[in-house]
PAROLUM-158415 format. One record per residue: residue number from 1; chain; x, y, z of N, C-alpha, C in turn. Coordinates in nm, 2 decimals. Last residue first. Layout:
% residues N
  bami  loza  n_east  n_north    n_up  ca_east  ca_north   ca_up  c_east  c_north    c_up
   NUM     A       X        Y       Z        X         Y       Z       X        Y       Z
...
This chain:
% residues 173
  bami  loza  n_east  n_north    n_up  ca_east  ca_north   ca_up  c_east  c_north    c_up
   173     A   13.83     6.61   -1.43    13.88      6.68   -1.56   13.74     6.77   -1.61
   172     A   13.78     6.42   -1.22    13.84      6.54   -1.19   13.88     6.67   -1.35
   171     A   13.74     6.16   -1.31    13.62      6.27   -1.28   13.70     6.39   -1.23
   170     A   13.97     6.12   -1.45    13.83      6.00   -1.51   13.71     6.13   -1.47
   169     A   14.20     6.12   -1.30    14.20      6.18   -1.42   14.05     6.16   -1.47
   168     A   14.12     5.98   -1.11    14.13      6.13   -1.03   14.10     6.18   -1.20
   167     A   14.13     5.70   -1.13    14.04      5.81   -1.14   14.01     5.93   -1.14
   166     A   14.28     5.53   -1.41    14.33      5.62   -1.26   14.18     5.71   -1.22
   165     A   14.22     5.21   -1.42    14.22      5.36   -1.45   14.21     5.42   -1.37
   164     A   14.52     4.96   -1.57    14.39      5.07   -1.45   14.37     5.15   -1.49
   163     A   14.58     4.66   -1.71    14.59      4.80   -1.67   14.54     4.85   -1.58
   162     A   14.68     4.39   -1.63    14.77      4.52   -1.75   14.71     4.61   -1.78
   161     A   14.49     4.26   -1.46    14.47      4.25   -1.62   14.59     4.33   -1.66
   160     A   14.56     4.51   -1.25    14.44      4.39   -1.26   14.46     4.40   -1.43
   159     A   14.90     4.62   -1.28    14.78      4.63   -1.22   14.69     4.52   -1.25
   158     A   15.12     4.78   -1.48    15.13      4.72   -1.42   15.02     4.70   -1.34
   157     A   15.00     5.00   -1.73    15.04      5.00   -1.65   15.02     4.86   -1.54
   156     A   14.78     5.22   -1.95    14.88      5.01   -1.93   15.00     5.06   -1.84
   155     A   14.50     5.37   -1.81    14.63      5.36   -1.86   14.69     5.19   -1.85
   154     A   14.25     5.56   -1.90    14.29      5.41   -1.88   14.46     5.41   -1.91
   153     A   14.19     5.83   -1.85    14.22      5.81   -1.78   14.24     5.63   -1.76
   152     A   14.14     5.90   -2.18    14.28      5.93   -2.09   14.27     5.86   -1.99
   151     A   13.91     5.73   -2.25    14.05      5.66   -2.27   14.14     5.73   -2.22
   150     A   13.73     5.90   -2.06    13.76      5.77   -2.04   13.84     5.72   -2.06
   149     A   13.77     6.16   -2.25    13.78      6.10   -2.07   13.84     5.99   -2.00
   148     A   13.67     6.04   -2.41    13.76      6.07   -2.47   13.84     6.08   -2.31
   147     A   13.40     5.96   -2.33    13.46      5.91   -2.37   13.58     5.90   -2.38
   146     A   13.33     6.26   -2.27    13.28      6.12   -2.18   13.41     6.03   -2.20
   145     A   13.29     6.36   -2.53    13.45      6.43   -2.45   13.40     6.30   -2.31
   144     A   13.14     6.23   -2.69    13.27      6.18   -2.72   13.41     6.27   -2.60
   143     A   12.90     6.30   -2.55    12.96      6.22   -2.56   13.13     6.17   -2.57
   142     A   12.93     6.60   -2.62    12.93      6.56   -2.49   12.98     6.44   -2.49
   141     A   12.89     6.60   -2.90    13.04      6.64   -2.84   13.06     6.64   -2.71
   140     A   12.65     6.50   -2.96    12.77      6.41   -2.97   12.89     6.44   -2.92
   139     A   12.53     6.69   -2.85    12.51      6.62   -2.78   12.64     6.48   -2.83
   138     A   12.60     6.90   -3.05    12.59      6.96   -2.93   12.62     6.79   -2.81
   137     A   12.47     6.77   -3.30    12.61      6.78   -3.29   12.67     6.84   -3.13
   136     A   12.26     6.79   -3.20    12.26      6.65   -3.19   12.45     6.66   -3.24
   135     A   12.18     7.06   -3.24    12.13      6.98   -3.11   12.18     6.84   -3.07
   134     A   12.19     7.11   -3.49    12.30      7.17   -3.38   12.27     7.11   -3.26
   133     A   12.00     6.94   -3.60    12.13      6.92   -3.63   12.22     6.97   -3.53
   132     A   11.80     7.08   -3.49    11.77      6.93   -3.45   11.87     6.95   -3.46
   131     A   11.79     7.33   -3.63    11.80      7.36   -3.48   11.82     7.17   -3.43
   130     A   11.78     7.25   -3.90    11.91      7.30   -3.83   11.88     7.29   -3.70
   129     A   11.50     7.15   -3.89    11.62      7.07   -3.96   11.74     7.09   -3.89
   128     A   11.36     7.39   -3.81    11.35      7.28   -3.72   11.47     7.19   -3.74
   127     A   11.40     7.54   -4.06    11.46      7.57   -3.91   11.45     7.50   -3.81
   126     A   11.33     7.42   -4.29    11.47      7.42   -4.25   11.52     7.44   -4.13
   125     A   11.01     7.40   -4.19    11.12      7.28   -4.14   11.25     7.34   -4.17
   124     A   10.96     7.69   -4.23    11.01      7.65   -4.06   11.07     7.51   -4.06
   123     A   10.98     7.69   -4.52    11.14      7.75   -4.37   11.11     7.71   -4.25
   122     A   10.76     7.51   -4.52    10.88      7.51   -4.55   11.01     7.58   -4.47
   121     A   10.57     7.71   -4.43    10.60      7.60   -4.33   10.74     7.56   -4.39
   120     A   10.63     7.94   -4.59    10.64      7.94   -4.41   10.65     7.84   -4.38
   119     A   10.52     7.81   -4.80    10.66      7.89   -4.79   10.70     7.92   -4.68
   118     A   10.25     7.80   -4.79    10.37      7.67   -4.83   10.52     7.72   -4.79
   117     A   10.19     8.05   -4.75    10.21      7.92   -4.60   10.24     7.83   -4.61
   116     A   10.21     8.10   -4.97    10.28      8.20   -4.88   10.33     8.07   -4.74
   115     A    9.98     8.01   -5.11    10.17      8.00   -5.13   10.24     8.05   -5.05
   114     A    9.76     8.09   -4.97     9.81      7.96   -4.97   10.02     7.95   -5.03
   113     A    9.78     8.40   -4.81     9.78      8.27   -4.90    9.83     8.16   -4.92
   112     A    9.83     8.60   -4.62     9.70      8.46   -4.57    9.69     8.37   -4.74
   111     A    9.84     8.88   -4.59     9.81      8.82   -4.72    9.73     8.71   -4.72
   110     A   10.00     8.91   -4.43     9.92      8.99   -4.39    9.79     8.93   -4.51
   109     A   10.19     8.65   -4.23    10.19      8.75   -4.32   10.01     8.78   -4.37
   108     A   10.30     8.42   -4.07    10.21      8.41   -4.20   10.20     8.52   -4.32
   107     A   10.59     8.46   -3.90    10.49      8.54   -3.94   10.42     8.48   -4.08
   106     A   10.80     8.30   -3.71    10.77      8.29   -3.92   10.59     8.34   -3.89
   105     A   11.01     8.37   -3.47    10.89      8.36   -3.55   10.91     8.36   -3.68
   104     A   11.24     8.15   -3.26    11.24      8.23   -3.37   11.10     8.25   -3.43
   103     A   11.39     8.16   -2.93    11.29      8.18   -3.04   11.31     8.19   -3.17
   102     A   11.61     8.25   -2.77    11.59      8.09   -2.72   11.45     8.06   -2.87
   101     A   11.73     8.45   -2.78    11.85      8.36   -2.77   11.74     8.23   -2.77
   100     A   11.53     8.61   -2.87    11.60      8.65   -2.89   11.73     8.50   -2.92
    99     A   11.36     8.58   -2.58    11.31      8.63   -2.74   11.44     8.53   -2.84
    98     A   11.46     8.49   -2.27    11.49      8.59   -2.39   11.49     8.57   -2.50
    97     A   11.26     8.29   -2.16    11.31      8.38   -2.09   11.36     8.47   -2.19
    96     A   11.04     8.02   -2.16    11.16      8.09   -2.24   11.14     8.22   -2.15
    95     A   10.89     7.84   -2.03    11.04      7.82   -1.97   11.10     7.96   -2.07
    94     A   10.69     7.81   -2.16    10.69      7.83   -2.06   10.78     7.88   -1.97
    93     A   10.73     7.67   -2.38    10.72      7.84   -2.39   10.70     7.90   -2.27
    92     A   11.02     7.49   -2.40    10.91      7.50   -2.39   10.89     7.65   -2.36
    91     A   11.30     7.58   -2.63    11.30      7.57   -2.45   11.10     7.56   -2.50
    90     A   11.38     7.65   -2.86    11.44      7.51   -2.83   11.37     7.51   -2.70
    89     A   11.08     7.77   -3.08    11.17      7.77   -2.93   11.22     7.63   -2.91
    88     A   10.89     7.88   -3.34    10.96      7.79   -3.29   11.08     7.81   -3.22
    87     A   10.57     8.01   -3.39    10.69      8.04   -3.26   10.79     7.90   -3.28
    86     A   10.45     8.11   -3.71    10.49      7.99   -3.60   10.57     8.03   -3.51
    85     A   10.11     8.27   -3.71    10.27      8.26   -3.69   10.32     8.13   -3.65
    84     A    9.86     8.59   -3.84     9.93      8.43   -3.69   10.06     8.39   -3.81
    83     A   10.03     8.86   -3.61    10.02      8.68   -3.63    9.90     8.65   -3.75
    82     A   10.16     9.07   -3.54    10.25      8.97   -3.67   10.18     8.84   -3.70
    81     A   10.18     9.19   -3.30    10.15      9.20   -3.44   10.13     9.16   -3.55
    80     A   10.24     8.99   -3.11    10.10      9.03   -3.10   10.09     9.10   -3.24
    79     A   10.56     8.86   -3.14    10.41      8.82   -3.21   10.29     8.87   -3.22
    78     A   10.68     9.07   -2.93    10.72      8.98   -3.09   10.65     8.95   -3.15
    77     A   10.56     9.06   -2.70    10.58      9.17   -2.75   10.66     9.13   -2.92
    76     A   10.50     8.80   -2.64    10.37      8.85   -2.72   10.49     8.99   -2.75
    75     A   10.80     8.69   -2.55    10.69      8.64   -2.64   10.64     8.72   -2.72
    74     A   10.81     8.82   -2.32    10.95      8.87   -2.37   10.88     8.79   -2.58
    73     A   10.53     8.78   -2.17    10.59      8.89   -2.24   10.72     8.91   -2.32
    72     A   10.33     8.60   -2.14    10.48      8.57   -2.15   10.52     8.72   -2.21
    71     A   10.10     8.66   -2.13    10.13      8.68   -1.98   10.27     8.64   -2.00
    70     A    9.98     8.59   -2.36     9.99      8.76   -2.38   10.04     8.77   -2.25
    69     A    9.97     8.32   -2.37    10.10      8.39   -2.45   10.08     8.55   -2.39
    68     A    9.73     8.33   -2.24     9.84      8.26   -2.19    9.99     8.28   -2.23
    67     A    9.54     8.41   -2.39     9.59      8.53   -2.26    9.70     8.43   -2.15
    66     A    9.59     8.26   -2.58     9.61      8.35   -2.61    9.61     8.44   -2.48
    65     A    9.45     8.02   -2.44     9.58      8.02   -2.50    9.62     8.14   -2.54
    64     A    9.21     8.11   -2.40     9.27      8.06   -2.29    9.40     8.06   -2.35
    63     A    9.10     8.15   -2.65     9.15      8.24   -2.59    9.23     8.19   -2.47
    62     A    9.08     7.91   -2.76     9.14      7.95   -2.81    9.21     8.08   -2.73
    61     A    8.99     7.69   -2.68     9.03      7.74   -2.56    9.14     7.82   -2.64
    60     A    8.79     7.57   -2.92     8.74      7.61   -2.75    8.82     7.66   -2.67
    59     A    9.01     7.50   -3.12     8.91      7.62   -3.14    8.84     7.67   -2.94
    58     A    9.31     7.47   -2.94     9.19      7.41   -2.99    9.09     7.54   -2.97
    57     A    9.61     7.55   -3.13     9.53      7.52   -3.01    9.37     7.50   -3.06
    56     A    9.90     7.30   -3.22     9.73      7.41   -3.21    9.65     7.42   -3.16
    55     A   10.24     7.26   -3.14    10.12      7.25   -3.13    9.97     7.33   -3.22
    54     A   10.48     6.98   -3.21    10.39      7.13   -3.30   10.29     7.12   -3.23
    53     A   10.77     6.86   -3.11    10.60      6.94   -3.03   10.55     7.04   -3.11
    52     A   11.02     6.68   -3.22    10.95      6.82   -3.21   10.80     6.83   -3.19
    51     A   11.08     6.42   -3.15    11.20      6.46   -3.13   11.15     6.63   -3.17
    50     A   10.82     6.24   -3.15    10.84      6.29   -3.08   11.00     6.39   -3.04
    49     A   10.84     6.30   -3.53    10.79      6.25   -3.41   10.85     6.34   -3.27
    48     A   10.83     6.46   -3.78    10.94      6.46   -3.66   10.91     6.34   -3.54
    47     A   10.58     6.46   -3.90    10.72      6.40   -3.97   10.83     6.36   -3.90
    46     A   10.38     6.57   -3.73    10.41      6.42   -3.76   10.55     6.37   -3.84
    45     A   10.42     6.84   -3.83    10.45      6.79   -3.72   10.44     6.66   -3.66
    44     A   10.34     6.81   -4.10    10.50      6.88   -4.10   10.53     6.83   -3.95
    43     A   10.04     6.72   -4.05    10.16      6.67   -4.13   10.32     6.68   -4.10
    42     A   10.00     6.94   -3.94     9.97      6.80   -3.89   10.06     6.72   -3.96
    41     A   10.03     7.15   -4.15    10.11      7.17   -4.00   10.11     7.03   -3.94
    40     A    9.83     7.10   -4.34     9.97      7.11   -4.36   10.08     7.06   -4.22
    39     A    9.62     7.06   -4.16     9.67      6.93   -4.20    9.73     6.96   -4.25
    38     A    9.58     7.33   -4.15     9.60      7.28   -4.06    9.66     7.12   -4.03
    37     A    9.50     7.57   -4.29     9.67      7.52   -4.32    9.66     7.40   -4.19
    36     A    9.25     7.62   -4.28     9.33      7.56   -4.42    9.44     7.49   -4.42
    35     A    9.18     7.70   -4.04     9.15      7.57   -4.07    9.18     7.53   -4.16
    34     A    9.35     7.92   -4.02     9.33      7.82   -3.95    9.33     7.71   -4.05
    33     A    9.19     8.07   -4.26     9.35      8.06   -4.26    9.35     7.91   -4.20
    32     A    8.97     8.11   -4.06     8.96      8.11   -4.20    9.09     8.01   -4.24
    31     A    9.07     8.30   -3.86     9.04      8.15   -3.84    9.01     8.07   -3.96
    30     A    9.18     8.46   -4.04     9.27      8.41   -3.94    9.19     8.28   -3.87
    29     A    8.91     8.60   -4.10     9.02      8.57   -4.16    9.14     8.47   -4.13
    28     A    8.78     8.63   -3.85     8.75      8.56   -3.91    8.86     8.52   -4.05
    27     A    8.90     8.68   -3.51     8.95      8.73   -3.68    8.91     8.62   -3.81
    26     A    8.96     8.58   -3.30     8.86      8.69   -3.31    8.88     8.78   -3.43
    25     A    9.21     8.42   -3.27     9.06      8.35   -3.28    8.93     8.46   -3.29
    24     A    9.48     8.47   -3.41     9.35      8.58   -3.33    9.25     8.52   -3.38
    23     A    9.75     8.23   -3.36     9.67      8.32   -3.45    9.54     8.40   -3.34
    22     A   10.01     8.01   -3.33     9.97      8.16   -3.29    9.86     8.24   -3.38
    21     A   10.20     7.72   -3.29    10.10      7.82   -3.41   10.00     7.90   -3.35
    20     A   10.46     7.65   -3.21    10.35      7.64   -3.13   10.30     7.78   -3.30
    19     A   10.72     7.41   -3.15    10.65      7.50   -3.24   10.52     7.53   -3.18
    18     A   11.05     7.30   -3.03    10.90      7.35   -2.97   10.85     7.42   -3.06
    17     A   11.27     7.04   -3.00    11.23      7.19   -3.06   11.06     7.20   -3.09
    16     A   11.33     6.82   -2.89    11.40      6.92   -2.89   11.37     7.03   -2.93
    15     A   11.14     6.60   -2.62    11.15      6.69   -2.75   11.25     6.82   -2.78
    14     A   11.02     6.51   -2.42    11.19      6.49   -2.49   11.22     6.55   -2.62
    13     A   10.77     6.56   -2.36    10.90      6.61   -2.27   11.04     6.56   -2.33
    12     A   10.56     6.70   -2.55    10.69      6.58   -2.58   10.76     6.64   -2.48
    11     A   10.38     6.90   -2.40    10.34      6.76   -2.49   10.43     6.64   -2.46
    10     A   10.40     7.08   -2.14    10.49      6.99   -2.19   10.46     6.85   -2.29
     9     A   10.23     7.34   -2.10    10.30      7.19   -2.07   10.33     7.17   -2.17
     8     A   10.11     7.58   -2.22    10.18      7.63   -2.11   10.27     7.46   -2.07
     7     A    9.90     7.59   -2.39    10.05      7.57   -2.43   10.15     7.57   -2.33
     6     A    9.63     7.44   -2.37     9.71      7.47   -2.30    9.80     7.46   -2.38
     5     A    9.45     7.25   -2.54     9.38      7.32   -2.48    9.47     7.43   -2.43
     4     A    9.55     7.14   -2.88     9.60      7.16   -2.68    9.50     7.23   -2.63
     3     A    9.67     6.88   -3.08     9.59      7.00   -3.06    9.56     6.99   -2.93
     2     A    9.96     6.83   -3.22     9.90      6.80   -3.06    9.79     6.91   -3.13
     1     A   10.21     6.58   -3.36    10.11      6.69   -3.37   10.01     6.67   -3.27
């Protein structure tokens, strides 16, 4: 858990899934909200360690961060209604490019209750849960095709020790 001056870097550069909490520091209600759910989020984004980047921005550069989302447009045209919000993106917010294929929001909703934002943080861990899981089945199937590489291209055959490995088969596949 970060509180940022900037969302535009890279907290966890190894991090697989990016949240960033979105609200109108020019809404007493909404900063209100803020400061309620804030050790919820600290929490929820301490549980991950560095394998997810929750951020908030800090009351001082609240707007700096906000005419920093409003210059991502494939972004604010999704959230400038809706907030405040979680953005959770597998790509830093910097880097996203289509809404759509790389985002998802959880709108707080117009209400601002406490049950409500037990209930948003909640789905957003299921959605950080899955988006880790497909990320790490993504990365095992890299692996094991490495691997799986590897044992075609070892063959027993006559050679150093009773066998070799052919290379052509090893990097040409």
């Amino acid at each position: 858990m970060w509180i940022t001056q900037t969302y535009l870097g890279t907290v966890e550069p190894n991090a697989s899934v990016f949240i960033y909490y979105l609200y109108a520091d020019y809404i007493d209600e909404q900063v209100e909200f803020t400061n309620a759910v804030q050790r919820s989020l600290e929490k929820f984004g301490e549980s991950y360690g560095s394998s997810v980047s929750l951020l908030m921005p800090n009351p001082n550069y609240a707007d700096k961060i906000e005419s920093e989302v409003r210059e991502i447009r494939p972004v604010w045209e999704h959230v400038y209604d809706a907030l405040p919000g979680l953005l959770i993106a597998t790509t830093p917010l910097n880097k996203i490019e289509e809404f759509a294929k790389e985002c998802y929001y959880l709108p707080f909703g117009v209400e601002l209750s406490p049950y409500l934002a037990a209930k948003i943080i909640s789905d957003a861990r299921k959605i950080t849960d899955n988006t880790l899981t497909l990320k790490l089945r993504e990365h095992n199937k890299e692996v094991k095709s490495k691997f799986r590489r590897l044992g075609d291209s070892i063959e027993l055959k006559p050679g150093l020790f009773g066998f070799r490995i052919d290379l052509r088969k090893l990097f040409l596949k």
